[in-house]
C-alpha positions in Angstrom: -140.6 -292.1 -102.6 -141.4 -290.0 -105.3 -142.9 -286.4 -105.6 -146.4 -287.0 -105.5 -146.1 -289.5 -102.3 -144.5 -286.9 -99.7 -146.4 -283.8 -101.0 -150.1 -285.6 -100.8 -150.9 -284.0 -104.4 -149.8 -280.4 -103.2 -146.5 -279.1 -105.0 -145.4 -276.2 -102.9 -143.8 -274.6 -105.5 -146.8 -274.2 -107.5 -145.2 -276.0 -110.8 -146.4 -279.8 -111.3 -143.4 -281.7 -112.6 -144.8 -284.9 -113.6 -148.3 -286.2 -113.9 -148.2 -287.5 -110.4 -148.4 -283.9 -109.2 -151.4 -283.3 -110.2 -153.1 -286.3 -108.0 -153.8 -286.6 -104.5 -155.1 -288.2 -101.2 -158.8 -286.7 -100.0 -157.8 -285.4 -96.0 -161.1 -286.6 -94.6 -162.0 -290.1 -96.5 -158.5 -291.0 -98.0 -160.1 -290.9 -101.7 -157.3 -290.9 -104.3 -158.3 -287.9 -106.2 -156.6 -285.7 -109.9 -157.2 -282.6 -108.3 -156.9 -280.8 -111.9 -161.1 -282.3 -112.1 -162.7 -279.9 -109.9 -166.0 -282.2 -110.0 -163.6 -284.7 -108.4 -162.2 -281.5 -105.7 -165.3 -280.3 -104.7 -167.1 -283.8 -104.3 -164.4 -284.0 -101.1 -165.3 -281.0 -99.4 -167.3 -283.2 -96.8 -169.3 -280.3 -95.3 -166.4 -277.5 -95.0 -167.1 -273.9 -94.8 -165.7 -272.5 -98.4 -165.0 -268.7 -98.4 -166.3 -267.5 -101.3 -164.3 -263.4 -101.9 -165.1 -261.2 -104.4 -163.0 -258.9 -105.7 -162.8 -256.1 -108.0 -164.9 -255.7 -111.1 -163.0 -256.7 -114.2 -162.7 -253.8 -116.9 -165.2 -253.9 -119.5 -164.4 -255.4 -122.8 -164.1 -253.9 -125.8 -167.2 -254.4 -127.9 -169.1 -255.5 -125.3 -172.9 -254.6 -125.6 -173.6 -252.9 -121.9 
């Protein structure tokens, strides 16, 4: 079985080692998704509450007209 087929898409170490890495099953429809597409990502949310955090403002950059 490779890679791909036992992690659903999800590496746990957080490195892709092959192309196959990067794709996965959909939990809730089964959909065979490249999870790099986030089009393709967020088109299987199926209703889910997403937490959206914010978090510090980033420092201004230099040059920038304010």
């Amino acid at each position: 079985m490779t890679k791909a087929g036992r992690y659903r898409g999800f590496d746990p170490d957080g490195i892709a080692e092959s192309e196959a890495d990067y794709f996965g099953y959909c939990p809730v429809c089964g959909a065979y998704i490249d999870t790099r597409d986030l089009d393709q990502v967020l088109a299987h949310v199926h209703d889910a509450e997403i937490e959206i955090g914010e978090g510090p403002e980033p420092p201004p950059r230099e040059g920038a007209v304010q």
